[in-house]
MOPAC internal coordinates of N, CA, C and O (Angstrom, degrees):
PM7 1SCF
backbone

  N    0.0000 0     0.00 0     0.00 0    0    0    0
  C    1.4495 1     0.00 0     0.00 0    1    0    0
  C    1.5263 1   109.48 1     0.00 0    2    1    0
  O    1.2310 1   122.47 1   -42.41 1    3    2    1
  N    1.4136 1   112.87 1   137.59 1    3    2    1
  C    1.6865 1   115.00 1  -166.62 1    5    3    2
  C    2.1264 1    98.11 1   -93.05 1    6    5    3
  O    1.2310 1   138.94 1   -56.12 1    7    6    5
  N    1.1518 1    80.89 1   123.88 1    7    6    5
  C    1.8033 1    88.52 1  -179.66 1    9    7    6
  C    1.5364 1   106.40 1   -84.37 1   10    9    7
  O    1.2310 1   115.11 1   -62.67 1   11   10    9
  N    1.4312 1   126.88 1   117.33 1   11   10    9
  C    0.9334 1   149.84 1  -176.23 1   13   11   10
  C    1.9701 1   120.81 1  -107.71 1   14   13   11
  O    1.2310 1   131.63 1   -60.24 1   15   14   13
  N    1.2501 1    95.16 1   119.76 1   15   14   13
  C    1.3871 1   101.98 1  -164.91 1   17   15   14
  C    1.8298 1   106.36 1   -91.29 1   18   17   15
  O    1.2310 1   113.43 1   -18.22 1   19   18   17
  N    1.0039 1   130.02 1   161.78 1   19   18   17
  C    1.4509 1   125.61 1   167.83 1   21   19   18
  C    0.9703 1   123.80 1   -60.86 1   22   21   19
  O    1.2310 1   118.31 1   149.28 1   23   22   21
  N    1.3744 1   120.82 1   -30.72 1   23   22   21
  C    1.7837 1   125.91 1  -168.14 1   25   23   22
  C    1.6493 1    95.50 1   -74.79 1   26   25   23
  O    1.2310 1   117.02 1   150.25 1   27   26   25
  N    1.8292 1   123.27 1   -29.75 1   27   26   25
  C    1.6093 1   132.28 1  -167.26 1   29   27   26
  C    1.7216 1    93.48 1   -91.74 1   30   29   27
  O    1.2310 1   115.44 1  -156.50 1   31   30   29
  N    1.2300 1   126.25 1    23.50 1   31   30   29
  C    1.3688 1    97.53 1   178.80 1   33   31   30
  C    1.4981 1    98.39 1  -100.18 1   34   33   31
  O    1.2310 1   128.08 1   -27.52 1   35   34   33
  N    1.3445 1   102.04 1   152.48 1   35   34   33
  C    1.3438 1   105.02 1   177.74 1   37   35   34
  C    2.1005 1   112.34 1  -118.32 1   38   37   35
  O    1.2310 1   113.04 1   -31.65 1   39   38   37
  N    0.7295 1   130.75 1   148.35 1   39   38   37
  C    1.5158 1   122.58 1  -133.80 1   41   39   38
  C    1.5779 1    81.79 1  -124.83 1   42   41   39
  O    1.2310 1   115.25 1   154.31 1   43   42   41
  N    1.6128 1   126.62 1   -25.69 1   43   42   41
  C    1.4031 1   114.05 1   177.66 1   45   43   42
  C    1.7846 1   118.37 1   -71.43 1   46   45   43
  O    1.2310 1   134.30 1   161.78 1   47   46   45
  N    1.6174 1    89.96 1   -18.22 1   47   46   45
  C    1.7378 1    95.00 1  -162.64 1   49   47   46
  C    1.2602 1   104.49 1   -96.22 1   50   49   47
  O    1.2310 1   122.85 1   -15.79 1   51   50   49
  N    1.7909 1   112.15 1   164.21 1   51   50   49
  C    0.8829 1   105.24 1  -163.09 1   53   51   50
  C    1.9219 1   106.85 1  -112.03 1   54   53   51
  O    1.2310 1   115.29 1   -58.34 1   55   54   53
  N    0.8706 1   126.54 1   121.66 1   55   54   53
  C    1.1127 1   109.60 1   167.67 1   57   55   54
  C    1.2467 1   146.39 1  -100.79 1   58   57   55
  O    1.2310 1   112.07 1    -9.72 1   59   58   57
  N    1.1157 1   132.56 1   170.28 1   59   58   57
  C    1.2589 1   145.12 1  -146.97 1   61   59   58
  C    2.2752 1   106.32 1   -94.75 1   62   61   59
  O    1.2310 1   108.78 1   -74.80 1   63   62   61
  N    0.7509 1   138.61 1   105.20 1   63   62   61
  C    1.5297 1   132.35 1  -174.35 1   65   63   62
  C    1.7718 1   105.09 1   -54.44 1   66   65   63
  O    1.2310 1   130.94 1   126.88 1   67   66   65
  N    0.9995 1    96.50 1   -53.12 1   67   66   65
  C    1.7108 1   104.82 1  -165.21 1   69   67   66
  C    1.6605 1   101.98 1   -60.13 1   70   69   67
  O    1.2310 1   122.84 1   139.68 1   71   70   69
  N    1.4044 1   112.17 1   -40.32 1   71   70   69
  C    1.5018 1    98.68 1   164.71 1   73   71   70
  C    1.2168 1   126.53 1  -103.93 1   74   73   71
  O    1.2310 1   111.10 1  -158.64 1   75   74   73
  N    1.6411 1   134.36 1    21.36 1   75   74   73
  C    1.5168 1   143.69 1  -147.74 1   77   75   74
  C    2.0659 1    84.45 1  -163.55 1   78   77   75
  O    1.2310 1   123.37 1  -128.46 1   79   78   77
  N    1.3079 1   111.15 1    51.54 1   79   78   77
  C    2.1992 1    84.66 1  -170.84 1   81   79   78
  C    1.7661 1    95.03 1   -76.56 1   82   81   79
  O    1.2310 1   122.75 1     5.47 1   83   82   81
  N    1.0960 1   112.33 1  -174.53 1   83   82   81
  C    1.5234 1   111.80 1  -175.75 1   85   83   82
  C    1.1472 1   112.78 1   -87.46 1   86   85   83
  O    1.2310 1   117.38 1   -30.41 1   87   86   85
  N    1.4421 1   122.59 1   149.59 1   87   86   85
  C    1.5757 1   124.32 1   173.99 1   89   87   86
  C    1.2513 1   106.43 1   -49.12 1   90   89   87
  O    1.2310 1   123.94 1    95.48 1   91   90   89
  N    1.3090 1   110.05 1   -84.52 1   91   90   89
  C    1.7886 1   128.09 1   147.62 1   93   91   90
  C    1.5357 1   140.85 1   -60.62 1   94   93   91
  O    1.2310 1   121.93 1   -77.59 1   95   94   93
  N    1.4688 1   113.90 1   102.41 1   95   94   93
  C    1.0741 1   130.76 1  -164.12 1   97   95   94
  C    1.6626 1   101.48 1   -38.13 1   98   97   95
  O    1.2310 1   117.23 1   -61.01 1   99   98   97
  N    1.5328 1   122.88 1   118.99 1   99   98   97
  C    1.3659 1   130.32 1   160.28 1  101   99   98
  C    1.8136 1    88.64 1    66.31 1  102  101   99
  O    1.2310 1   114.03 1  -119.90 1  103  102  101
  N    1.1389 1   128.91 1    60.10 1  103  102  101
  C    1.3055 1   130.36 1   143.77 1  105  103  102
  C    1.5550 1   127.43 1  -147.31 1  106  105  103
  O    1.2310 1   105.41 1   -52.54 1  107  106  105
  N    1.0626 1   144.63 1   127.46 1  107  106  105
  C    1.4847 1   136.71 1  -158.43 1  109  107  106
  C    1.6374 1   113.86 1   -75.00 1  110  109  107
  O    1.2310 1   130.11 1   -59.27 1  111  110  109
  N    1.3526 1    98.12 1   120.73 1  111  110  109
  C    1.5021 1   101.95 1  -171.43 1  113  111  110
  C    1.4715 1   130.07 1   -77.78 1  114  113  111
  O    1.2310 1   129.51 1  -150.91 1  115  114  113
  N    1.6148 1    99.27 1    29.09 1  115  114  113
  C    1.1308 1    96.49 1   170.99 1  117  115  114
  C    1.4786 1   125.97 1  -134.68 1  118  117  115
  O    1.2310 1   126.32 1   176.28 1  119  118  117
  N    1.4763 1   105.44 1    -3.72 1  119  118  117
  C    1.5957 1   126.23 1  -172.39 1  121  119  118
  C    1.8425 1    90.69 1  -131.52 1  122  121  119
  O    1.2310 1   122.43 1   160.44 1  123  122  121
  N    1.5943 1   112.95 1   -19.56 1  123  122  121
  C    1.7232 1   101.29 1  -162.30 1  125  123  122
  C    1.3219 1   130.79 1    65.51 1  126  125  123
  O    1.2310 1   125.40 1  -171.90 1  127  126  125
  N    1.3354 1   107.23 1     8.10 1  127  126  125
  C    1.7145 1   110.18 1   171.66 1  129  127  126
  C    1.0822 1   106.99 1   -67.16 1  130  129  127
  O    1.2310 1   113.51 1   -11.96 1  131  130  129
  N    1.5939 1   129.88 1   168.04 1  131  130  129
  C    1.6913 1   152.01 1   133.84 1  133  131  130
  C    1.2970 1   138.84 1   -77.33 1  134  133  131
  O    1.2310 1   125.25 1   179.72 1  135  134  133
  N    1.9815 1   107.52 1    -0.28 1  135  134  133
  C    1.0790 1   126.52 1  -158.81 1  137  135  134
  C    1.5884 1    92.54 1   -86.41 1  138  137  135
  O    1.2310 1   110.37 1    -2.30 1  139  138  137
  N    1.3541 1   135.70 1   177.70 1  139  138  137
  C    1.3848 1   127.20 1   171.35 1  141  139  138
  C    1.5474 1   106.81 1  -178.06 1  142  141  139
  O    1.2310 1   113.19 1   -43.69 1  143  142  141
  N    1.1419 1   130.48 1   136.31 1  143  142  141
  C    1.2975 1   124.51 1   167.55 1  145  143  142
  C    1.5200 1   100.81 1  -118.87 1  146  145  143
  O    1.2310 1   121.07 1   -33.59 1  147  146  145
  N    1.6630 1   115.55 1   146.41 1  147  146  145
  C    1.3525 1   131.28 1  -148.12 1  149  147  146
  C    1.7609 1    93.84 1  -139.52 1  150  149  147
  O    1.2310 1   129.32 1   -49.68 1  151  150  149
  N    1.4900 1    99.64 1   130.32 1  151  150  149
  C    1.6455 1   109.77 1   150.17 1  153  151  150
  C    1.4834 1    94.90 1  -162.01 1  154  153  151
  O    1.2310 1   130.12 1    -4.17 1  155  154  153
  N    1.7165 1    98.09 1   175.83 1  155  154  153
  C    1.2514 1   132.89 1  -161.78 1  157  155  154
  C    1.4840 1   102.99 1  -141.86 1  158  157  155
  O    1.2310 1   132.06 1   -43.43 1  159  158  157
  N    1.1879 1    94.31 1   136.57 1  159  158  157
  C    1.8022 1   116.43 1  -160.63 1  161  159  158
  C    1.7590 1   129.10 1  -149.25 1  162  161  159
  O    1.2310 1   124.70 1  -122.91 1  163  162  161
  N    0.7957 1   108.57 1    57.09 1  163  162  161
  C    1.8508 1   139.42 1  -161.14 1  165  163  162
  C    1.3369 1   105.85 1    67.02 1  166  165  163
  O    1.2310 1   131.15 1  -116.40 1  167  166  165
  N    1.6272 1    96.09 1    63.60 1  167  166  165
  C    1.3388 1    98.76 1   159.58 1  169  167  166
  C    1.4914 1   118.60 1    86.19 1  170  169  167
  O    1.2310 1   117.63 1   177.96 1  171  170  169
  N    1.2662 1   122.12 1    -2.04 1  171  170  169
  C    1.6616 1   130.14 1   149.29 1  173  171  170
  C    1.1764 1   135.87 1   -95.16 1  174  173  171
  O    1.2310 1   117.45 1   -65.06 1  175  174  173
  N    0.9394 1   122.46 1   114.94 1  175  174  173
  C    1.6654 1   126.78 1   178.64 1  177  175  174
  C    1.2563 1   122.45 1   -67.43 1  178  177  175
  O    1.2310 1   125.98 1   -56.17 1  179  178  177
  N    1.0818 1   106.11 1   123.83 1  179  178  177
  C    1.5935 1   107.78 1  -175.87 1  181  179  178
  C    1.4529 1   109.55 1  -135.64 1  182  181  179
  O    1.2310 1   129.15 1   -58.95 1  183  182  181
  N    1.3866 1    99.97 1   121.05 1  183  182  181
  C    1.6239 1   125.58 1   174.87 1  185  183  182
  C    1.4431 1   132.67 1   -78.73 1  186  185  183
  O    1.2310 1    97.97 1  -123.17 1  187  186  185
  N    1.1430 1   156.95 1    56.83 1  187  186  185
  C    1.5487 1   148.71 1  -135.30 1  189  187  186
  C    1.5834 1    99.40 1  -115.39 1  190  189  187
  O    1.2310 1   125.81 1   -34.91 1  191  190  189
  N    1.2885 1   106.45 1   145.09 1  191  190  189
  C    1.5903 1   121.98 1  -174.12 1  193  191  190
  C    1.4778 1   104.63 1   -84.49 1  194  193  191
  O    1.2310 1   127.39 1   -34.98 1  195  194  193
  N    1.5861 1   103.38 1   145.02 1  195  194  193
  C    1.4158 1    94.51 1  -170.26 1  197  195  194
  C    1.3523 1   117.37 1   -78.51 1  198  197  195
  O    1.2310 1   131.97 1   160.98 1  199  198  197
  N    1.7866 1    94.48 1   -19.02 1  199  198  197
  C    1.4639 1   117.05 1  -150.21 1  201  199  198
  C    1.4042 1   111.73 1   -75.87 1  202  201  199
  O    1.2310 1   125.74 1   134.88 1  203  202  201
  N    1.9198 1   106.58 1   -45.12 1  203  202  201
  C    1.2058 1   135.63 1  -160.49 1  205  203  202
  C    0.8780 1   119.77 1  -125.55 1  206  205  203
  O    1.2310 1   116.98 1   154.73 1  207  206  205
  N    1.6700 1   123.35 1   -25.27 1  207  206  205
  C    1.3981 1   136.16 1   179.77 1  209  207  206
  C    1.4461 1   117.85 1    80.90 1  210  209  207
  O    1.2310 1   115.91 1  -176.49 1  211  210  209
  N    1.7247 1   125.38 1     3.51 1  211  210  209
  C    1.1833 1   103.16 1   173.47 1  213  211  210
  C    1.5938 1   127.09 1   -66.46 1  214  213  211
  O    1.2310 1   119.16 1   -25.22 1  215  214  213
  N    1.6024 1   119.21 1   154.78 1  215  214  213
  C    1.5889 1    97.38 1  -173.23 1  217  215  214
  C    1.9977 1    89.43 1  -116.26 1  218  217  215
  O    1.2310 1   135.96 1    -0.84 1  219  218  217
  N    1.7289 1    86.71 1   179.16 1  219  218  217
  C    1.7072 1   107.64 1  -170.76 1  221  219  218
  C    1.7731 1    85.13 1  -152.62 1  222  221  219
  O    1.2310 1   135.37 1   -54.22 1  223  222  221
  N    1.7938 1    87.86 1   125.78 1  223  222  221
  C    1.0094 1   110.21 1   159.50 1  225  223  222
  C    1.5192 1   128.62 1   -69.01 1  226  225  223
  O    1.2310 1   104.85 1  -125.48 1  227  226  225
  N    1.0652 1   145.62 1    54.52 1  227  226  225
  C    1.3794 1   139.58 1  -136.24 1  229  227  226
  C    1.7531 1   112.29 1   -69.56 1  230  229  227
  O    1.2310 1   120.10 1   180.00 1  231  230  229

């Protein structure tokens, strides 16, 4: 598993959960919000921060 620091996150990309899971259960690991906007798109879930916009492939 690739260890990823905050200063390396990149907020355009998208990542993957199974190799990226959250520090904090259901909070964005890069701003720490709870806020989240959610869709599904042939069948992928996609999570995006409201705060910051990073997304998770879930």
């Amino acid at each position: 598993m690739e260890a990823i620091n905050e200063q390396e996150i990149d907020i355009d990309k998208v990542y993957e959960y199974d190799e990226f899971p959250d520090k904090v259960s259901g909070r964005c690991d890069h701003c720490n919000s709870a806020y989240f906007k959610s869709s599904v798109k042939g069948g992928v879930f996609l999570r995006e921060c409201r705060e910051c916009g990073m997304k998770k492939s879930i």
